[in-house]
Structure formats: C-alpha cells, structure tokens
C-alpha positions in Angstrom: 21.9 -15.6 14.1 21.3 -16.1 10.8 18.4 -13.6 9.1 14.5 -14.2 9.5 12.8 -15.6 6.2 10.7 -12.2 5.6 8.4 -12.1 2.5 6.4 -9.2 0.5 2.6 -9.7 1.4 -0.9 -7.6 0.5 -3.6 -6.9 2.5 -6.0 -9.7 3.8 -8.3 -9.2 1.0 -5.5 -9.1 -1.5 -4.3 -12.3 0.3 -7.9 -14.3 -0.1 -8.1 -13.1 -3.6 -4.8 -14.5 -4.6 -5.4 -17.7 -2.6 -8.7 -18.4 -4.1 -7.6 -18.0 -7.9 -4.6 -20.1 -6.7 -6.4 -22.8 -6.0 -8.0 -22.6 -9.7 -4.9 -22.7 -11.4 -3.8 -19.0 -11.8 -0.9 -17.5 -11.9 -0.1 -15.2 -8.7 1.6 -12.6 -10.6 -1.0 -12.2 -13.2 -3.9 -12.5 -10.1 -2.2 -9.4 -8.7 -2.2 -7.5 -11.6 -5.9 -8.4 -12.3 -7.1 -7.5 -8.3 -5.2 -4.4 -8.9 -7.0 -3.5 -12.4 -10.0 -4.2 -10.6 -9.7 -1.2 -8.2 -10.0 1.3 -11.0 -13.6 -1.1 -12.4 -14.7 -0.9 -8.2 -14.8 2.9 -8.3 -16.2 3.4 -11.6 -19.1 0.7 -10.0 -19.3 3.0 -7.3 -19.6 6.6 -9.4 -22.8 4.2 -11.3 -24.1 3.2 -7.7 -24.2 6.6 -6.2 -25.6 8.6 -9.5 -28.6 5.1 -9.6 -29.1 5.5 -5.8 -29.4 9.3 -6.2 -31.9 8.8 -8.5 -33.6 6.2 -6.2 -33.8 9.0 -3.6 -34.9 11.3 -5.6 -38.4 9.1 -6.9 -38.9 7.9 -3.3 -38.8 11.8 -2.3 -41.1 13.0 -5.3 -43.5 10.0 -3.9 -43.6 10.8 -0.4 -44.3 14.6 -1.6 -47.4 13.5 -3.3 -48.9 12.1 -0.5 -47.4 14.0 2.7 -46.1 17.3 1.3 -45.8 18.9 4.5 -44.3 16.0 6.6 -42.2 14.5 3.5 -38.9 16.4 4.7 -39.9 16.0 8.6 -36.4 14.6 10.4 -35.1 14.7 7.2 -32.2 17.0 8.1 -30.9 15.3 11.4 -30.6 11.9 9.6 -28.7 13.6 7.1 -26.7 15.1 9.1 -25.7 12.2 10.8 -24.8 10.3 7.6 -22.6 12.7 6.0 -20.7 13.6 9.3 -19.7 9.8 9.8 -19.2 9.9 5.9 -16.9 12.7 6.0 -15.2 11.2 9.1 -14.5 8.1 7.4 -12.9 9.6 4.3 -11.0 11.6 7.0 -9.9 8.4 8.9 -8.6 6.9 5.8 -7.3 9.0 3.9 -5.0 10.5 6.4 -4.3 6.6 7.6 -3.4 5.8 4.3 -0.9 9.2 3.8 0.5 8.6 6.4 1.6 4.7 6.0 2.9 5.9 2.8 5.2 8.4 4.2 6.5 5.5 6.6 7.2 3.2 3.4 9.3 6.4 1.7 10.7 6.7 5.0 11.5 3.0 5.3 13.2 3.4 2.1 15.7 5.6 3.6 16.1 3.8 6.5 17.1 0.6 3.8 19.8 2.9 2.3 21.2 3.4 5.3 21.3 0.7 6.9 23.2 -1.0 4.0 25.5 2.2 3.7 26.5 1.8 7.1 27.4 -1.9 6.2 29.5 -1.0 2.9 31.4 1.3 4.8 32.2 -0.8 7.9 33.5 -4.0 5.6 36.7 -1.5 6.1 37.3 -2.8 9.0 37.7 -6.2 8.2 41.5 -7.0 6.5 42.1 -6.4 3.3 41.9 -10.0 1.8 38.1 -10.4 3.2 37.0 -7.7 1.2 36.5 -8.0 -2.1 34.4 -11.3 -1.7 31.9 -9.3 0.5 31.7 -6.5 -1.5 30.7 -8.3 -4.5 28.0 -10.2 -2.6 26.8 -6.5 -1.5 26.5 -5.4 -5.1 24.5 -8.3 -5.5 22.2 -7.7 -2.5 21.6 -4.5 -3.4 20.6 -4.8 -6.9 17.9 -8.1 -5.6 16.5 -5.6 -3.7 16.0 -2.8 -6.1 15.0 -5.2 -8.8 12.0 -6.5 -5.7 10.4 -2.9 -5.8 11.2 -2.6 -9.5 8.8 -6.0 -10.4 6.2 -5.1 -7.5 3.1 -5.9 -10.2 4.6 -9.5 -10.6 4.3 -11.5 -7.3 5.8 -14.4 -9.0 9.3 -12.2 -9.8 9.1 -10.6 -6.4 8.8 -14.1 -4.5 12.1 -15.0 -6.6 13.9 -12.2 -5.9 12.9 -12.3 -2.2 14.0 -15.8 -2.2 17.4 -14.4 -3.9 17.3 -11.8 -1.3 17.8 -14.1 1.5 19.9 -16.1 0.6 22.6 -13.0 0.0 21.5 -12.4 3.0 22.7 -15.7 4.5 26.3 -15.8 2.4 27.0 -12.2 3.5 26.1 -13.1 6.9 28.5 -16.3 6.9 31.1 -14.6 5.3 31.2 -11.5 7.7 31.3 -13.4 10.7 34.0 -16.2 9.9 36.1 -12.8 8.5 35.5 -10.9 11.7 36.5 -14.2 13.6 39.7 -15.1 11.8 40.7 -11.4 12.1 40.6 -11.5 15.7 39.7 -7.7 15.6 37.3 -6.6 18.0 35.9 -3.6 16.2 35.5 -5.8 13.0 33.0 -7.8 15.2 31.6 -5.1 17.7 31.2 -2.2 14.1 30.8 -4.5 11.2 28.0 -7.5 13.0 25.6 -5.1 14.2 25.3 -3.0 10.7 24.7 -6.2 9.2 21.7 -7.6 11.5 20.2 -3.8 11.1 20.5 -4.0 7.2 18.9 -7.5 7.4 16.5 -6.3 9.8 14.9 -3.2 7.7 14.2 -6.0 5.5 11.3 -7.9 7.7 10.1 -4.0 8.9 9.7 -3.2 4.6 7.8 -6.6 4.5 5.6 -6.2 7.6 5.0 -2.3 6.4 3.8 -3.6 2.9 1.0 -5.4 5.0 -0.3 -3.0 7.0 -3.7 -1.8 5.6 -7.0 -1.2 7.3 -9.3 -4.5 7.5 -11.6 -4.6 4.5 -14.7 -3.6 6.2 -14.0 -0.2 6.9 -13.4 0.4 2.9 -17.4 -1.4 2.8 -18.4 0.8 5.0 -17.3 3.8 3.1 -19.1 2.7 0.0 -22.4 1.9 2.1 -22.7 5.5 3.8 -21.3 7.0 0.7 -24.4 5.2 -1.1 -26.7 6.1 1.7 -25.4 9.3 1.3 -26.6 9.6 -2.4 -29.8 8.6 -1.5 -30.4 11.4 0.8 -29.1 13.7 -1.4 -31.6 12.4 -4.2 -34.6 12.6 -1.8 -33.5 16.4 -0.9 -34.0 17.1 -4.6 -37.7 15.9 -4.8 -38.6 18.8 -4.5 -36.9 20.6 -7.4 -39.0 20.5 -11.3 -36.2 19.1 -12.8 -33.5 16.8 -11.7 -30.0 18.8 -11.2 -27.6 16.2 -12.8 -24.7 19.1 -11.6 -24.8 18.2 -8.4 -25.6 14.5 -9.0 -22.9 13.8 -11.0 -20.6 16.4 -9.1 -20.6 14.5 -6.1 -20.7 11.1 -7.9 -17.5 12.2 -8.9 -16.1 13.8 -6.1 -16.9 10.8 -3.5 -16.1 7.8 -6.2 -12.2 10.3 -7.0 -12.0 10.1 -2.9 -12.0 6.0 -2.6 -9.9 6.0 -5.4 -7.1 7.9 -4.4 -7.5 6.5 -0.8 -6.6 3.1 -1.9 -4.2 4.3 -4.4 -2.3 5.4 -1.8 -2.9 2.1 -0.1 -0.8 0.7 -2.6 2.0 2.8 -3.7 3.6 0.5 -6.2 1.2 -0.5 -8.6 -1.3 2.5 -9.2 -0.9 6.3 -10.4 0.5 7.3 -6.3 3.8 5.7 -6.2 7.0 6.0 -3.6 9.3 5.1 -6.5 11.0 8.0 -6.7 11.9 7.3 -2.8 14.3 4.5 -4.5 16.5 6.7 -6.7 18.6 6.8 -2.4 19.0 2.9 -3.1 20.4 3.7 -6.5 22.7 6.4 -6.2 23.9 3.9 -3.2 24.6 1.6 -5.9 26.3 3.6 -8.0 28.6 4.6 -5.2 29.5 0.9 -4.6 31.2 0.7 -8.1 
C-alpha cells in the first residue's frame, strides 16, 4: 500500500491557538513562533503572580493576627500540607512525563535512521540497473526529512517539506515495487518491501509522538496550587516584623524555573531543551549515502 498522509502537529492548545489566529489572517509559521515566545512571557507572569499572591497572604495573615492571634494559625498546617504535597506531586507528574516523552522522540530518532539504513542497504538486492534511480530519490528523502526538524519554528516550511516528504515517499514506493516485480527476485520483494513500509512507517509514529502532551488543564492546575501555594506561604509569614523577600522571591523563582523547564521539555525543538543533537545519526547517515 501506498504510505499514510502523516503531518507534524502541537498540542491541543497549540492547535486552537494556531486555528484561531488563522482565521484572522496570520501566518501559521509566524503564530508558532509567537505561542512559543509566549511561554517564556507565561512564566515570567507566573514568578509576578506568586511574589503578588505571597504578599496577599501575607496582609490577610497580619489581619487575622490582629484580631484572633491565638486561633490565626489554627488548621493552618494541615491545609498546607495538603497543598504543597499535591503541588509537589504535580511538578513530579509532569516533569518526569515530559522527560520521559523526550527520551522517546531522541529514541524515535534512532529508530528513523535505522529504519532508512536498513532500506539503503537492502536496494542491493534489487539489479543493478534499478539502483541508481532509487538511490537518488533516498538522498532526497533523507535530506526533506532533516531539513523538517531543521525548520521546526516555521509551520509553514515544515508543512512543505512534509508535503515533499510524502511524495518521496510515494515515488520510492512505486519505484521499489515495479523493480522488485520486474526482477522476479523473491528476496528483492520479501528483504527490500518490508524496510520500506518500516522507514515509512517511523514517519506517522515521529508525527503522532510530536502530539503527545498532557491536556492543558493539568499545566492550569499547576499554576493554581502553585499560586495557592504562595498564598500560604505569605499568610505563614504574618507573623514575622518584616517581610522576608529571600524566601519570597526564592521560591517565586524556584516554582516559576520548574513550569518553565517542564514545558521546555514539552517542546524540544523550539526552546533552550532540544533533541537536536539526536539528528547528527540522520546526518552521518547522509553522509554515508554519498
């Protein structure tokens, strides 16, 4: 069968975003770049949010003090407890979710150079006079699909090169079977077919894998306890003369750092966290196929 139309695609937030602003007139590849540059603006919104809703806590704690000092910090503790246990569960959750989809994309990469590896070396088994015409489609393929994860900011050069992509994909396909049919070799079919529907394959598993991020409430969910958090850090410190803007700021910092690198790592090829270097495989591959 021929191969599976297979695009790149974002999360569902990602995928609003660009279809909203769409429908206004924008470009997709420079919407992609702006919802990106927007992550950095998000957590810098958040650092703001936690150090104003520490403060918050704090005035509502020197209040209650005034009026109740002895019952101001009364069940305090437990609620406390409870919100930075599910808050340090959450960061858990997704941190280690996100680590460990970005080990499956650098693993995925692999898997791609592989899988077309296997292909390059079984056009061997096709006669001499087939060769050549595959080859140089293979070169081809293979440099769409480095120059896909090379553009990943621009959605617009992606969705060309994806659209170049499969249609290599089709002519290699076309070309490999009418070769393994006119040779009447058995192994050309039963070696050479297979590697090809694996190295077109990979393809749809890279696209699916670049879609898989957790649903967009559990990140609001980590900004809401993480600002209920501050609050109850800011109503322990009523009780302090002066306002410690150590620890406020500290953990500010520490929590707003966490979200950032969590969905970084969500998105490996546009922010500081990249799997990059995982395609140097796919171009010593094409280096080898000179």
């Amino acid at each position: 069968m021929p191969p599976p139309s297979t695009g790149h695609g974002f999360s569902c937030t990602a995928t609003k975003f660009v279809s909203q602003n769409i429908a206004k007139g924008k470009r997709p590849g420079r919407i992609m770049a702006n919802f990106l540059t927007v992550i950095p603006l998000l957590c810098s919104g958040l650092f703001i949010g936690l150090l104003l809703l520490i403060e918050a806590g704090r005035r509502l704690g020197v209040r209650r003090l005034a009026t109740d000092p002895e019952g101001a910090r009364a069940g305090a503790g437990t609620v406390e407890g409870a919100v930075f246990a599910l808050l340090g569960l959450l960061i858990a959750f997704t941190f280690s979710g996100a680590a460990s989809r970005f080990d499956d994309r650098r693993h995925l990469v692999a898997e791609e150079a592989n899988a077309i590896g296997t292909a390059w070396l079984r056009i061997d088994v096709l006669p001499a006079s087939a060769q050549p015409p595959l080859r140089h489609l293979f070169r081809q393929y293979l440099d769409s699909r480095l120059a896909t994860y090379r553009q990943a900011g621009d959605a617009d050069a992606v969705r060309a090169e994806s659209v170049r992509s499969r249609r290599l994909q089709q002519e290699i396909w076309t070309l490999a079977v009418n070769a393994a049919r006119d040779s009447g070799s058995a192994p050309a079919q039963i070696l050479l077919l297979p590697a090809l529907n694996a190295m077109i394959d990979i393809t749809t598993t890279r696209a699916m894998a670049a879609q898989i991020h957790p649903p967009a409430i559990i990140f609001i969910m980590l900004a809401v306890l993480a600002l209920a958090g501050a609050m109850f850090i800011g109503y322990g410190m009523a009780g302090a003369r002066t306002r410690s803007w150590f620890h406020s700021i500290g953990f500010a910092t520490v929590i707003a750092a966490a979200v950032y690198v969590i969905v970084d790592i969500e998105y490996p090829r546009h922010g500081l966290i990249r799997v990059d270097a995982a395609d140097q495989v796919l171009v010593e591959l094409r280096r080898a196929m000179n």
